[in-house]
C-alpha positions as CSV (number, residue, x, y, z in Angstrom):
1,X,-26.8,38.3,88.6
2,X,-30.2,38.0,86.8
3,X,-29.3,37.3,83.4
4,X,-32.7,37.9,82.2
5,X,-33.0,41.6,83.3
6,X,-29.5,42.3,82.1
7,X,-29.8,43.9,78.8
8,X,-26.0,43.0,78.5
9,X,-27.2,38.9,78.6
10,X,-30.2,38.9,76.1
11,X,-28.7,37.3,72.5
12,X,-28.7,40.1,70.2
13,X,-29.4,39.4,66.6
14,X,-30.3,41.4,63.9
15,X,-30.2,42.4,60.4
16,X,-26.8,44.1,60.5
17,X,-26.0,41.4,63.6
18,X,-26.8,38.1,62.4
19,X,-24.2,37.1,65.1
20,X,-26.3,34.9,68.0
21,X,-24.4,34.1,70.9
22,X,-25.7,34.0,74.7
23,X,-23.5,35.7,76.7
24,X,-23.7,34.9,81.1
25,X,-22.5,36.2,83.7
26,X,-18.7,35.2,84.3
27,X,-17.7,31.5,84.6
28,X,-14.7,30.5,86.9
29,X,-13.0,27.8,85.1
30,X,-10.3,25.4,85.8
31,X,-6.6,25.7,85.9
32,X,-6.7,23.3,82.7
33,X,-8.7,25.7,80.4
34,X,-6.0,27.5,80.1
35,X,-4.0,24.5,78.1
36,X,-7.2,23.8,76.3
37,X,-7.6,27.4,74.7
38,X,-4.5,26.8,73.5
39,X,-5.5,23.3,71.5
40,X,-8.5,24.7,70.7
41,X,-6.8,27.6,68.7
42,X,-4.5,24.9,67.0
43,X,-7.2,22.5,66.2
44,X,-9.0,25.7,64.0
45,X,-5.7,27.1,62.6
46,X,-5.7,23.2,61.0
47,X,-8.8,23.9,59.3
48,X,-7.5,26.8,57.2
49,X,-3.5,27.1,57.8
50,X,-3.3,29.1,54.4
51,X,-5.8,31.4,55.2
52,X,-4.6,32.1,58.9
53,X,-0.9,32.7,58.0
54,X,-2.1,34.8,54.8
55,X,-4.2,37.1,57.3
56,X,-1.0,37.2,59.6
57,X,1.0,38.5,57.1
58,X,-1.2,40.7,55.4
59,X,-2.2,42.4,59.1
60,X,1.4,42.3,59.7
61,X,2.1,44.5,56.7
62,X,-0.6,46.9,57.4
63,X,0.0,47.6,61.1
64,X,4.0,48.2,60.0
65,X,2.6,50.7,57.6
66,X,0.3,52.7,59.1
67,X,2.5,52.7,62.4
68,X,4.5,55.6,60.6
69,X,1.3,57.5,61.2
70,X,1.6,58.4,65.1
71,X,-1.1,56.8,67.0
72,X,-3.8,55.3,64.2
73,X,-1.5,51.7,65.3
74,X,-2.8,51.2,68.6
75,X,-6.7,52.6,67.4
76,X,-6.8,49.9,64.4
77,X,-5.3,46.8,65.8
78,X,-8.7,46.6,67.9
79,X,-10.7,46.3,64.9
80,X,-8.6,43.7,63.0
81,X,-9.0,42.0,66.1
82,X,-12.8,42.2,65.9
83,X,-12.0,40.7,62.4
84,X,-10.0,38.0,63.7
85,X,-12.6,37.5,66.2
86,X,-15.5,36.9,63.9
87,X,-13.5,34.5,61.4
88,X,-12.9,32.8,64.7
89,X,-16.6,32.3,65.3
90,X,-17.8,31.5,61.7
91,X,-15.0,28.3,62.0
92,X,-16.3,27.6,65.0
93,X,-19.8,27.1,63.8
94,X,-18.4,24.8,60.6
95,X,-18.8,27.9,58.2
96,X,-16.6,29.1,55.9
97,X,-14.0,31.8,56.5
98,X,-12.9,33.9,54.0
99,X,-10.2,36.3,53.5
100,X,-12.4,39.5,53.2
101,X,-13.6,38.7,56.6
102,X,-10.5,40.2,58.4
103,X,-11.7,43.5,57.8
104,X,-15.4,42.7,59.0
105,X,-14.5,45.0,61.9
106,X,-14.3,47.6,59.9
107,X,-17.7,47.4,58.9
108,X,-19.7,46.2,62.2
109,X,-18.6,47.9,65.6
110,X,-15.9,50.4,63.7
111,X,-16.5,52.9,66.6
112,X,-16.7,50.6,69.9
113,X,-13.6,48.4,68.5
114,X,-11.8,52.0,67.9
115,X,-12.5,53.6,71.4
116,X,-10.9,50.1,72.7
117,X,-7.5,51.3,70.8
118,X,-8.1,54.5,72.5
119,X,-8.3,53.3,75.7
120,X,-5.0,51.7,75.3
121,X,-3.3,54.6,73.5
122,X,-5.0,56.3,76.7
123,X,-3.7,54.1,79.0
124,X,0.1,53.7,77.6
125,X,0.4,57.6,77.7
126,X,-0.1,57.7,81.3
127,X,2.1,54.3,81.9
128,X,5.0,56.7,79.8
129,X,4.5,59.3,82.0
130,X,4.9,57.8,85.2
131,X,8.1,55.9,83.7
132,X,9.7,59.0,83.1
133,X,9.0,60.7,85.8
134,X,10.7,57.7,87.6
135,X,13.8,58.0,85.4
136,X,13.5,61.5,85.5
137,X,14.0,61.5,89.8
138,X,16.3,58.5,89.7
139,X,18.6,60.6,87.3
140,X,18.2,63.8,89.3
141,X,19.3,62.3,92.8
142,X,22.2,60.9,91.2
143,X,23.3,64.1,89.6
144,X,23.5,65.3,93.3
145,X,26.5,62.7,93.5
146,X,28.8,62.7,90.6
147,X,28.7,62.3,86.9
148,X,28.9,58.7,87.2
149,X,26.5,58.8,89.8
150,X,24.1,60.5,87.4
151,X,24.7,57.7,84.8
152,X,23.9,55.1,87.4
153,X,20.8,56.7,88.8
154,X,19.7,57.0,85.1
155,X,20.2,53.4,84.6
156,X,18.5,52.2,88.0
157,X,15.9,54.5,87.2
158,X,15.2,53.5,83.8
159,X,15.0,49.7,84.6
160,X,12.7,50.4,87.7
161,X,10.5,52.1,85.1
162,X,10.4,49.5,82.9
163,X,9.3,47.2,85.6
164,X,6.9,49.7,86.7
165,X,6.0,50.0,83.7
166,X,5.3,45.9,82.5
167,X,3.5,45.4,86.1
168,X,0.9,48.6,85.1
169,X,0.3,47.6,81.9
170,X,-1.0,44.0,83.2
171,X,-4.4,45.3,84.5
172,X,-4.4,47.4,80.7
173,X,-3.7,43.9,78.9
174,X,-6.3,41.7,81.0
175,X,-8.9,44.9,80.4
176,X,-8.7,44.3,77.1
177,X,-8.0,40.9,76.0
178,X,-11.9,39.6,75.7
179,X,-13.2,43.6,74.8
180,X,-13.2,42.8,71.3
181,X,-14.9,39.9,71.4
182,X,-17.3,41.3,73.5
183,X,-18.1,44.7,71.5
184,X,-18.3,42.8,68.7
185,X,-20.8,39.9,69.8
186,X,-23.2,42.0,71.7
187,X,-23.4,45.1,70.6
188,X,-25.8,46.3,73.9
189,X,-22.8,46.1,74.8
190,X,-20.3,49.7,75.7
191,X,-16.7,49.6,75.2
192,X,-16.0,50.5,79.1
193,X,-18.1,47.9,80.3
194,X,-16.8,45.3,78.0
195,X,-13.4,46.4,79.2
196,X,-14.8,46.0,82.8
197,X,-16.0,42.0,82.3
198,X,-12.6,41.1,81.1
199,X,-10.5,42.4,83.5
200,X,-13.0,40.5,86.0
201,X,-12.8,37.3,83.7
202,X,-9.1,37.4,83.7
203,X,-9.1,38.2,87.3
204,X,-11.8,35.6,88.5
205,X,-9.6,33.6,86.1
206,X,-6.1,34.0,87.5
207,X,-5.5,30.1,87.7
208,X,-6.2,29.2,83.8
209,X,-4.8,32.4,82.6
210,X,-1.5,31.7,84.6
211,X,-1.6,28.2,82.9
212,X,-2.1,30.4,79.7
213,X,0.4,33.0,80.0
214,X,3.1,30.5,80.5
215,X,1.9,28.4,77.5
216,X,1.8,31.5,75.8
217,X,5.6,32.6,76.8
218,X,7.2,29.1,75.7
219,X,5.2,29.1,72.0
220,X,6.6,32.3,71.3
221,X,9.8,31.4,72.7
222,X,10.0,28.5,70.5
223,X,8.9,30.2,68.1
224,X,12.0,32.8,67.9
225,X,14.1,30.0,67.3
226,X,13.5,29.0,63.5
227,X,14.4,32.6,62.7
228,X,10.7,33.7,63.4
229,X,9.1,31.3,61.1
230,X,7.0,30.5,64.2
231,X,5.5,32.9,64.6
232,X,3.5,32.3,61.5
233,X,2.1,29.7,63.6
234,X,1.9,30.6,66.8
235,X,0.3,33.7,66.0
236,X,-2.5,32.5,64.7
237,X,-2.8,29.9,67.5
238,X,-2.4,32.5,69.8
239,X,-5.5,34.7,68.1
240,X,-8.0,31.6,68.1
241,X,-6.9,30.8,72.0
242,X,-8.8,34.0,73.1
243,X,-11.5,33.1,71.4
244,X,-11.7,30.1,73.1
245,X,-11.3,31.8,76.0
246,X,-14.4,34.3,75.6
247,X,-16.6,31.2,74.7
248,X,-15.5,29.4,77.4
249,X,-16.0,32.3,80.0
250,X,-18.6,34.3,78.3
251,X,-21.1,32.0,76.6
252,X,-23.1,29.5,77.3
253,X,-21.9,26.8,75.4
């Protein structure tokens, strides 16, 4: 790809984005920089463990909130994440984060970060469809048989769907794991297209984000077992990994 006739590879800054990042084409990475996201996260959780697990919370709180409002959930959870994202960056670069930063999402990219929750509203309507429609047959060839055999073709049904569902919702996940980053950093930038370059970065990635999702599995794992007090850790980790993650694919440095 020519970079410099890309308008999605030219460093955008401006007044209202004083963000400057170079963003290239797609780099395959080693199975190792999978680990190292991970490190990297912890390393700049250490440099502001207060502030991270007092964002967590307050996000936390927020999303458990506005989840009794049907569907604003899954379209604000994007822009925190663009929030997350840019406290992320400003650490990154030595600056100081502060807490009224988590809601800079909110302010820059409100409308690309929200069409990313969309998407995924989008995308996990369809997913529920074809999971009950799957549950809906299995349950009607076992009404055929008996009651019992109703019950059991329910069951079957529903735990093929789940499956179904999990393996469907992978491609969803790895679309929009680096979108925010993306939407958020280079605003030439359109929602579909940054949901495009990160399922191709996961994808070109499958070695290091293996690594990665298996690092991922046993932090949350562990966790669990301190009766969640974990997760006000790993959380945090788990947000500056991906991060790490864009910069390392995405960016030149």
């Amino acid at each position: 790809m020519d970079e410099n006739n890309n308008e999605y590879y030219q460093q955008v800054k401006t007044e209202e984005n004083p963000i400057d990042i170079q963003l290239v084409d797609i780099k395959i990475l080693p199975m190792g920089s999978g680990w190292g996201w991970i490190t990297d996260g912890f390393e700049l959780f250490k440099k502001s463990p207060g502030l991270w697990i007092g964002m967590v919370v307050v996000v936390a709180i927020i999303m458990a909130v506005i989840s009794m409002i049907p569907l604003v959930g899954s379209i604000v959870l994007p822009i925190f994440s663009g929030g997350f994202m840019y406290i992320c960056h400003k650490q990154f670069n030595d600056q100081t984060a502060v807490f009224e930063d988590l809601f800079y999402g909110f302010k820059n990219q409100v409308a690309p970060l929200a069409i990313l929750g969309l998407a995924n509203l989008a995308a996990m309507f369809v997913i529920g469809f074809i999971v009950l429609s799957i549950v809906g047959v299995g349950a009607g060839l076992g009404a055929m048989g008996s009651s019992g055999g109703a019950l059991a073709g329910g069951i079957m049904g529903l735990l093929f769907g789940l499956m179904i569902s999990m393996l469907l919702y992978i491609p969803v996940m790895m679309g929009l794991w680096f979108a925010p980053a993306l939407v958020l950093f280079h605003q030439e930038l359109k929602p579909v297209d940054a949901m495009i370059m990160s399922f191709k970065a996961c994808w070109q990635n499958f070695l290091p984000f293996l690594i990665y999702s298996i690092a991922v599995f046993v932090i949350f794992f562990i966790a669990m077992i301190p009766l969640g007090l974990g997760f006000f850790i790993a959380a945090p980790v788990i947000i500056a990994s991906s991060y790490f993650g864009y910069r390392g694919i995405f960016t030149a440095v």
